[in-house]
C-alpha positions as CSV (number, residue, x, y, z in Angstrom):
1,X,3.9,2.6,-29.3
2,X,3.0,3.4,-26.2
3,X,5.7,3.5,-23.1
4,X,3.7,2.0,-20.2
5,X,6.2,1.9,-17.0
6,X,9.7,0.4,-18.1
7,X,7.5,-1.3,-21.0
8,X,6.6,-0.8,-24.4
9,X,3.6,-1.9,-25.6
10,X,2.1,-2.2,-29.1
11,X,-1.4,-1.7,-29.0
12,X,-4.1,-3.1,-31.1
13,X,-6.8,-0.6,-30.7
14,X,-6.8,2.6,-32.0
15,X,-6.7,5.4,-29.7
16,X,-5.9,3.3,-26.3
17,X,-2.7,5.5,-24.8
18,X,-2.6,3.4,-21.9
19,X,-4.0,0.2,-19.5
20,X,-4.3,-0.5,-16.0
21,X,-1.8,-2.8,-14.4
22,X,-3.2,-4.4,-11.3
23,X,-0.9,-5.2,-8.9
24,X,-1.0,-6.8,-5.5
25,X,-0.7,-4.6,-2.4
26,X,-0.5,-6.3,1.3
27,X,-1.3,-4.0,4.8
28,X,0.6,-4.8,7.6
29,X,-0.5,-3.3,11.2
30,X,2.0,-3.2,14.6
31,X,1.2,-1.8,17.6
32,X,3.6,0.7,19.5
33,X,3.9,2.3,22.7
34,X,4.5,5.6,21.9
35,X,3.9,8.1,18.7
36,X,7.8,8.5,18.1
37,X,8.7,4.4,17.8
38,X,5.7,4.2,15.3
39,X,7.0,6.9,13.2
40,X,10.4,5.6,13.8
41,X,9.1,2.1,12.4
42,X,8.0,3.6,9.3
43,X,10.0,6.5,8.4
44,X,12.9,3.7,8.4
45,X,11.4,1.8,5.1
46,X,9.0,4.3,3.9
47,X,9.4,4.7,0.1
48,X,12.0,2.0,0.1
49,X,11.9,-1.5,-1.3
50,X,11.5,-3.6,1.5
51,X,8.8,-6.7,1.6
52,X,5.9,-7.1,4.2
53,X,6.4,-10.0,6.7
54,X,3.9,-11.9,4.1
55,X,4.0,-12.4,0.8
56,X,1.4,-15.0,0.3
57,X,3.4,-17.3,-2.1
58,X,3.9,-14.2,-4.7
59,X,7.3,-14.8,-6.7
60,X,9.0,-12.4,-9.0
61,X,9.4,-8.5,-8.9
62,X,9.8,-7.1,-5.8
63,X,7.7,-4.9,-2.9
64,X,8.3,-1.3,-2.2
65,X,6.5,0.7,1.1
66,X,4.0,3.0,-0.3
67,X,2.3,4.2,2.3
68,X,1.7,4.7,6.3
69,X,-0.4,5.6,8.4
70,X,-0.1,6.1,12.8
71,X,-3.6,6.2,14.7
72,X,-3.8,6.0,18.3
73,X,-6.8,4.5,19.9
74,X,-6.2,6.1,23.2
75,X,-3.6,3.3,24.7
76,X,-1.3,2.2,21.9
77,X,-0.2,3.5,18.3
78,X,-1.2,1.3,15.5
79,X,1.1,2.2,12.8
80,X,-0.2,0.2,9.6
81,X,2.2,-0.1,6.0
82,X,0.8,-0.8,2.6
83,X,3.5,-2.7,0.3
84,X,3.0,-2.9,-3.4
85,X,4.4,-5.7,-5.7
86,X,6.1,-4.5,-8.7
87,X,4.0,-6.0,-10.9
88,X,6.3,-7.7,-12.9
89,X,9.7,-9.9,-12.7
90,X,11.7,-6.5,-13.6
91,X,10.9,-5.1,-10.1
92,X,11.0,-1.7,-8.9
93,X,14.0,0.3,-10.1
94,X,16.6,0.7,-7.6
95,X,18.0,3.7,-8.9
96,X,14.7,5.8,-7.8
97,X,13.7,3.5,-4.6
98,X,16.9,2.9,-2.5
């Protein structure tokens, strides 16, 4: 048995240790008017479970901020946030992503 996750898997084929999951991941971009409400925006959610604005009909599990970035384009911030779904109905685990 192999753990994979929160999952254990028994595997057919002799010397496989582990498999990629695919899992779907949405970016969301906002623009801001200054560097510190951008970070504000994200720092708030980062590494948190929290859903984008879409979901695009996904059901079960749940989505968790990943990642950020800010970039300024000489007038605005654009602060963009990539979600990821959990990949399964189990979720992230709220113990480690409050």
């Amino acid at each position: 048995m192999v753990i994979i996750g929160r999952f254990l898997k028994n595997l057919q084929n002799l010397g496989v240790e582990y498999y990629d999951l695919a899992c779907f991941v949405v970016s969301e971009t906002a623009k801001y008017s200054s560097a510190r409400s951008a970070g504000q925006a994200i720092s708030t959610n980062i590494n948190t479970i929290v859903s984008p604005t879409e979901t695009f009909g996904i059901t079960g599990g749940n989505w968790k901020l990943d990642e950020a970035t800010i970039q300024y384009n000489g007038k605005h911030w654009y602060a963009t946030m990539v979600f990821t779904h959990s990949g399964d109905s189990l979720g992230w685990d709220s113990d480690l992503y409050d």
